[in-house]
C-alpha positions as CSV (number, residue, x, y, z in Angstrom):
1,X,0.0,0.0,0.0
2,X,2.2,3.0,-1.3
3,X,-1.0,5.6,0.2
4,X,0.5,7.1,3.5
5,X,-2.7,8.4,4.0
6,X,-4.0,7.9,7.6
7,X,-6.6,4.9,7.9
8,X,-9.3,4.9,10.8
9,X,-10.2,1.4,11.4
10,X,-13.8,1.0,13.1
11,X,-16.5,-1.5,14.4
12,X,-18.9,-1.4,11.4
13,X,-21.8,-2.1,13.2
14,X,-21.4,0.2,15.5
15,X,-23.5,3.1,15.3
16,X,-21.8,5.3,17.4
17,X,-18.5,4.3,15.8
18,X,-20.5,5.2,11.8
19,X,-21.5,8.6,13.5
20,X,-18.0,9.6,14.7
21,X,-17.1,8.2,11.2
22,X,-19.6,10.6,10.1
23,X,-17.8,13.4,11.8
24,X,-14.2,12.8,10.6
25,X,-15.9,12.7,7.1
26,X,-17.5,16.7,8.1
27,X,-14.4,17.9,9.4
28,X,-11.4,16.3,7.5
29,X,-10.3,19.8,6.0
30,X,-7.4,17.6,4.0
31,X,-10.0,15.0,3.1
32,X,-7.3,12.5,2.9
33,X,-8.4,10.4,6.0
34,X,-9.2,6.6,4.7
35,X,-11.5,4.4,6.6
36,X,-12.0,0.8,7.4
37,X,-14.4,-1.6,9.4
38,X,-12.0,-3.9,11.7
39,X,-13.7,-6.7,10.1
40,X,-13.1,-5.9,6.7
41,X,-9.9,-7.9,4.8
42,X,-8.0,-4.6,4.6
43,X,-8.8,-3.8,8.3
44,X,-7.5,-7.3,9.3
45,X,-4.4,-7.3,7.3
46,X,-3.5,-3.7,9.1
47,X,-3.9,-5.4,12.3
48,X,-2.0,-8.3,11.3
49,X,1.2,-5.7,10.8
50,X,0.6,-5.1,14.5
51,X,0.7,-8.1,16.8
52,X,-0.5,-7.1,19.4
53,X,-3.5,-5.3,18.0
54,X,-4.7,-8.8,16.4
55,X,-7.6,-8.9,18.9
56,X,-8.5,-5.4,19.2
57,X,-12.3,-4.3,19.4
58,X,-11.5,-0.9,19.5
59,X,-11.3,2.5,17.2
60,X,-7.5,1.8,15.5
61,X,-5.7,5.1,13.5
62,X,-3.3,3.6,11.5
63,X,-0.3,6.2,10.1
64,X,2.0,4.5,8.4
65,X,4.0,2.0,10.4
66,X,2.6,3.3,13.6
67,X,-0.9,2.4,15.3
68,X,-2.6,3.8,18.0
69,X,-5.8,2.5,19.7
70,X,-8.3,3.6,22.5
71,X,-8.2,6.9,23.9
72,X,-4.8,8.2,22.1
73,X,-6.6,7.2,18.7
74,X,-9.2,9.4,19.2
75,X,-6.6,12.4,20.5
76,X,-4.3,11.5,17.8
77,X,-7.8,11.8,15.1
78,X,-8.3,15.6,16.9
79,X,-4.9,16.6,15.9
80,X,-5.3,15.2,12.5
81,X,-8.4,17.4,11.6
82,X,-6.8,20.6,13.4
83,X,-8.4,23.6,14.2
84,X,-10.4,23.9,16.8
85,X,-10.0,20.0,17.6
86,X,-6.6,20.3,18.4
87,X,-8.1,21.4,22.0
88,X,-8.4,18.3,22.8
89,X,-4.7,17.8,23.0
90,X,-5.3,18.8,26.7
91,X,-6.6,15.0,27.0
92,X,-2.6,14.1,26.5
93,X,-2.3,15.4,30.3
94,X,-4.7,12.8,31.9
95,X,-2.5,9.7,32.0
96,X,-3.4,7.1,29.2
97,X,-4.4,4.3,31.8
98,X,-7.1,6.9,33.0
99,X,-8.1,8.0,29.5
100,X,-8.5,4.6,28.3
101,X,-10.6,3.4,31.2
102,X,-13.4,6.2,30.4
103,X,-12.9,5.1,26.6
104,X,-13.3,1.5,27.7
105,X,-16.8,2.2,29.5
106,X,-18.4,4.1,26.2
107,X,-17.3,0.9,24.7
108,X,-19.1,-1.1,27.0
109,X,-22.5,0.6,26.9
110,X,-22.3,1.7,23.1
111,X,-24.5,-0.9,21.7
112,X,-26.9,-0.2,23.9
113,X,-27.2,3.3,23.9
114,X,-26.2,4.2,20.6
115,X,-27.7,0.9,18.8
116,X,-26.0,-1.3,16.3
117,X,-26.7,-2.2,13.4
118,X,-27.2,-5.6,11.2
119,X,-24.6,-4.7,8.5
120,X,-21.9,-2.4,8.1
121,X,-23.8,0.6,6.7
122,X,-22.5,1.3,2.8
123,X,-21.1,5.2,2.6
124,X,-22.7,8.2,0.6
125,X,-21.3,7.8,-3.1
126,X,-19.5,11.1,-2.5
127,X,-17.6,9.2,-0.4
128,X,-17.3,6.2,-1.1
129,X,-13.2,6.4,-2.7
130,X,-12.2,7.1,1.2
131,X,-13.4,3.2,2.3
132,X,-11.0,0.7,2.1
133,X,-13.5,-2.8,2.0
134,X,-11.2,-5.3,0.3
């Protein structure tokens, strides 16, 4: 894959996870952000590049060799789109183990506050280049 673009590996199901999808899409001034369900064959072969991401069921930002997960993705997707989401750099102060324990419990209670859905919803035509499904 010669594309250094940044790729935002998510649960496909999830609807919370297709909303903040959603939003990345609205404010990705660059529009060079690439997406991927976990699931997908291109979403496993990323994790497969890093070991001990293989059974991750988390929100993955994958830039070039490196991959973050959790809590740091999510910071590390704020600094990406700039601008006024760089404010949430601030989050870098609260230690990770901290950060990731309040991601962790949105993760628990996401399906059933935010729903799920059968299938991996298919994106707008518009954008439909950014997703990486095979």
């Amino acid at each position: 894959m010669a594309d250094t673009a940044p790729i935002l590996l998510y649960d496909g199901v999830c609807a919370l996870c297709n909303w903040a999808v959603k939003l990345v899409l609205r404010f990705d001034r660059r529009g060079t952000m690439k997406f991927a369900p976990l699931d997908s064959p291109i979403g496993r072969s990323l994790l497969a590049r890093h070991p001990a991401l293989t059974t991750v069921d988390s929100i993955v930002l994958v830039s070039g060799t490196r991959a973050s997960v959790r809590s740091t993705a999510v910071l590390e997707i704020a600094r990406y789109l700039g601008g006024v989401w760089k404010l949430f750099a601030v989050g870098y102060l609260i230690p990770r183990e901290i950060r990731d324990s309040l991601y962790d419990v949105v993760a628990y209670w996401r399906y059933r506050f935010f729903g799920k859905h059968a299938t991996c919803p298919l994106p707008p035509p518009e954008v439909r280049g950014r997703f990486l499904f095979d």
